[in-house]
Structures are given as C-alpha cells and as structure tokens.
N, C-alpha and C positions, 0 to 999 in steps of 0.2 A: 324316431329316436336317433337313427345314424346320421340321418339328417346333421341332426341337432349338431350332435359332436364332432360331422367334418367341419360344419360354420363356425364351432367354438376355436376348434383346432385350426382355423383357417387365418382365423380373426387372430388368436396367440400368435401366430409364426408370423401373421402381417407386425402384428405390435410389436416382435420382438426383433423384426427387421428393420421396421424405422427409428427404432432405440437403438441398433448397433448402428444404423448408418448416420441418426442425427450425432451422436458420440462423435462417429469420424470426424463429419465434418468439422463438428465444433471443435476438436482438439485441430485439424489440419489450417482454420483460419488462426486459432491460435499462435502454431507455429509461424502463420507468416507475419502475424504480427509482431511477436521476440523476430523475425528475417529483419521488419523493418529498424526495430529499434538498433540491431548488429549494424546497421548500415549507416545509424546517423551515431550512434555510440562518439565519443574523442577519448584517445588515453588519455589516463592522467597520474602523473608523478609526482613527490613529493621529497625533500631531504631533508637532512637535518637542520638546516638554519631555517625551516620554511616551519619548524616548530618552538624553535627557540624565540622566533618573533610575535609567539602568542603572548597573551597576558592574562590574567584572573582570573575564573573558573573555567574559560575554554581550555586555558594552555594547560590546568590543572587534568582536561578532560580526556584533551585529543592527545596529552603526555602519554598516560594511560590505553588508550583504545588501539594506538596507532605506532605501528614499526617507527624509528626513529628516522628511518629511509624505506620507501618503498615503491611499486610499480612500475612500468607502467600498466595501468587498469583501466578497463574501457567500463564492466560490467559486474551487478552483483548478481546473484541469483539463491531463491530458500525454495525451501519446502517448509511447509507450513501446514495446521491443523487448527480450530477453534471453534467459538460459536458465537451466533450472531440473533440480535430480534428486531422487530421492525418497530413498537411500540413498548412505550415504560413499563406497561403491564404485560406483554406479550410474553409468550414462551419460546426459550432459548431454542435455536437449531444448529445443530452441528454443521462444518462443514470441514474439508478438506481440498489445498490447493498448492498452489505455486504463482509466486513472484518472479519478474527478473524487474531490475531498475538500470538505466544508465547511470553515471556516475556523472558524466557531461557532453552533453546538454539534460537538464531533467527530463526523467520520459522516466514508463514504467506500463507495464500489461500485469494483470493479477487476474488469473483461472482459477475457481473453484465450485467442488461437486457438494451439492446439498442436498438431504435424503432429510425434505420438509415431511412427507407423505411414504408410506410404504411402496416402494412400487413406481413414485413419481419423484424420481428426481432432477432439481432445478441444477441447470448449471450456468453459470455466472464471468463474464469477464468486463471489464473494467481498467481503465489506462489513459495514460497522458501519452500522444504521441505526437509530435510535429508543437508541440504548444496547446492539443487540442484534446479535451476530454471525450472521454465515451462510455458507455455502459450498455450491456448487453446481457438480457437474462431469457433464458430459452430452457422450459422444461421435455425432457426426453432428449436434448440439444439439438431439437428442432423446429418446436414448439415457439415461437417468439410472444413471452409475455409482457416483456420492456425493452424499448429501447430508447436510448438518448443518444444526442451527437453532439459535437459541437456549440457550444454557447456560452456568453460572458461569465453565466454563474460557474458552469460545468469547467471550463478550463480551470476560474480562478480558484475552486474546488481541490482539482486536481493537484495543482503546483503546489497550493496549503500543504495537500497530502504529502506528497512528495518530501516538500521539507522535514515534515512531523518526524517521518520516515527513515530519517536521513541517520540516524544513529543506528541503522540497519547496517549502514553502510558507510563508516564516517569519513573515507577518504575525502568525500562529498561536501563534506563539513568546512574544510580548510578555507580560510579565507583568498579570494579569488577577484578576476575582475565581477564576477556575477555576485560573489557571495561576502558578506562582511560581517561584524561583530560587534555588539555595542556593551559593555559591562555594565552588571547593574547590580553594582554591589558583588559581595564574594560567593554567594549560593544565586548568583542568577545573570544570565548574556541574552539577549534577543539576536537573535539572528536575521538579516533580512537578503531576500533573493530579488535578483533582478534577471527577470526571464521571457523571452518572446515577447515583450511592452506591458511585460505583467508583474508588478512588482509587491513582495509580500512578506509578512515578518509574523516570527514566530518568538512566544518568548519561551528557554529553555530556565527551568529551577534544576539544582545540582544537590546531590545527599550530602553529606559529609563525608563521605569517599569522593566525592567527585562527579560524580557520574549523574547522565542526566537522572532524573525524578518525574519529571514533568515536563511538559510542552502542552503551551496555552495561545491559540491563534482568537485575535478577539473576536473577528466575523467574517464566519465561514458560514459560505451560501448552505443553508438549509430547506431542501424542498417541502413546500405545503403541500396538503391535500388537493387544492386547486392546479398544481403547476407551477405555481408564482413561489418564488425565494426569498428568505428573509434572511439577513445577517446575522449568525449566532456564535453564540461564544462557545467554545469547542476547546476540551483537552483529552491530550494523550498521557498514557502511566506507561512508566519502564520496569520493566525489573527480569530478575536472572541472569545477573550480567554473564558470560561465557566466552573462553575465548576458542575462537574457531577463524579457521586459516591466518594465524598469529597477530588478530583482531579482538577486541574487548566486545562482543554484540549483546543487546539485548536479547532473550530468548523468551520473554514474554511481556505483551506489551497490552494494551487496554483504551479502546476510544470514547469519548460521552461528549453528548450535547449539554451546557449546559443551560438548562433555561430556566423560566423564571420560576416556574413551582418545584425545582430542583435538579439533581444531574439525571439525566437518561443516559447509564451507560449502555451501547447497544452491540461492539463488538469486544471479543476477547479471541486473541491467537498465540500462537505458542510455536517459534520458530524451530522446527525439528532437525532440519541444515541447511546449512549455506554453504556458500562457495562465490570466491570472483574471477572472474573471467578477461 
C-alpha cells in the first residue's frame, strides 16, 4: 500500500511539474512573439484634417471613435474573456486571454487559457506575424494537439481577421496608402486592405449612431474536416461601445460562419481592457 501511494504521489508532483513548466514556456514564447511584433510595430499619427477628409458613414464613424488629433501609436493591447465552440451543435467553452495587434503593418498574437476539461487545460495562441499566420494549441502548454504554420488560406485568414478587428483599435481604420474606403450608401462602407501581396475587403454596416454593427467578409478560408479550405461567408457583431484610452471600442463583439443550413456562431468575447502603446 505505501508502495501505492509514493507512485501516486510521484506521478502527481511529475504532472504537476510539467503543467508549471509547459505554462512557462508557453507564456515565455508568447512573450517573444508580442518581442517580435514591438520590433516590426510603425507609429502612426493622425490630425485633424486627416478627419475632415472623410465622408459618409466612416467620417460619421471614426468622428465619434477617434481624438480629433492623436498619437503617435505603434500598438494596441486588451484583456479579454469569452467562449468559444468548435461545431453548431457543440457546447460552449470558456476561455480567458490576451490580445496585442499592431496598428502598422497588420500583425497581431492572441493567448488564451481554456479549462475544456477539469484538470486539462488547452492553451491556445494564434497570430499574423510577418504577413504570415499561425496557430498553436498545446494542452498542459506542452502537450501539442494542433498546429499550423504558414499557408495561403491561413495568412489570408489572418489579415480577414485583423481587419474585422480593427474597430478594436480604429486608429487602423484611417484611410492610408494600404487602407481605403468605398461608400455604400449611408448605413454601410467596405473597407479594403492592401497587405504583404494580400489584398482583402470587408464590408462594414453602421447603426443609426454610427457606429459599426456589423462586418461581413464574403470568403474567408474555412477549414474542413479533411484539411482542405473552402471560401465562406463570415460575419462579425459589435456592441458595448465604451470609451477607454479617450477611444470609442467595442467591448463585445461576436463571430459566425455563415453557411448554408444557417449561421454558426462559434465565438463570443467580451473586451475587459485595453490600452495602446
């Protein structure tokens, strides 16, 4: 019987030793990942006549969101909570994370802890860096259950996201040599980015305050069961507008597929703060 109980207690202290050091690590690649984005980061400025030369529901928008003059800003950065499922019918899981995004060039790293299982939890990172996507999911944070690198669907994935995103952080927003605006009518502008030879447009709908509503990208790579990618139509929800570092942000926002037996919303998150840097 003592047996028993030093191999039990042996086997605990091992397990609960490679859960504090996978932890480490994952949080320490983490950090050099936000090292890399600081180092490609560019500030970015804005004045007041760089908002007067808007027009129709953007200028209505970024009026609203955005200091009349502000920066310069390299970075945004949240804390964040929500929950996520992997199929229509599946059940909701919590998680908890952190965001940073550049402002310019697009780029963005997103860490977060999920407690799918008592006892086993997945932790999660995901990011556009260099032009290039990635995903990384590791339970105990050293466990690697997924991973993906690099590839045409995954980048143009990413950048989609990024846009979606971008009322996160609307300095981002401003029409630019990369970023432009097309009106389309007075509740709606598409936006389109030109980035690393990847170019992608988002349509934004606006409430009757102004403010976005919606963001509809028509085909965003969606991974099948096999591996292989299909183009689907994908929107995001806004809402709780808040202003936080004298910014208009969403503070709850909502993604779904949608397809053709209907929408699959699969994430919800709920921005707890921000800050730009």
């Amino acid at each position: 019987m003592l047996y028993i109980l030093v191999t039990i207690a042996a086997l605990a202290a091992l397990a609960a030793g490679l859960g504090w050091w996978g932890v480490v690590r994952f949080a320490r690649q983490g950090r050099e990942a936000q090292a890399t984005l600081e180092r490609v980061a560019q500030a970015l400025s804005w004045k007041t006549s760089d908002l007067e030369a808007l027009s129709g529901p953007v200028a209505r928008y970024l009026g609203q969101a955005l200091p009349i003059a502000g920066g310069p800003l390299r970075m945004a950065r949240a804390k964040m909570s929500g929950h996520i499922r992997l199929k229509p019918e599946g059940p909701w899981q919590s998680w908890s994370g952190r965001q940073i995004w550049c402002l310019h060039p697009p780029a963005f790293v997103w860490s977060a802890r999920m407690a799918a299982k008592p006892l086993m939890p997945v932790y999660v990172r995901d990011g556009l860096i260099n032009g290039e996507g990635g995903l990384l999911v590791r339970l105990w944070g050293w466990l690697t259950m997924a991973r993906a690198t690099a590839s045409p669907e995954l980048d143009l994935g990413s950048l989609q996201r990024w846009l979606a995103e971008a009322p996160m952080f609307p300095p981002a927003l401003l029409p630019g040599p990369e970023l432009s605006w097309r009106d389309e009518g007075d509740d709606a502008a598409t936006a389109t980015l030109t980035s690393g030879g990847q170019r992608v447009e988002a349509r934004f709908r606006f409430d009757p305050q102004g403010l976005p509503l919606t963001c509809r990208i028509a085909g965003r790579p969606r991974q099948q069961p096999d591996g292989s990618f299909v183009p689907t139509a994908w929107l995001a929800r806004y809402g709780q507008w808040k202003n936080q570092c004298g910014m208009l942000l969403p503070t709850q926002c909502e993604a779904a597929w949608l397809l053709p037996e209907g929408e699959f919303s699969y994430l919800r998150l709920h921005i707890d703060q921000a800050d730009f840097l």
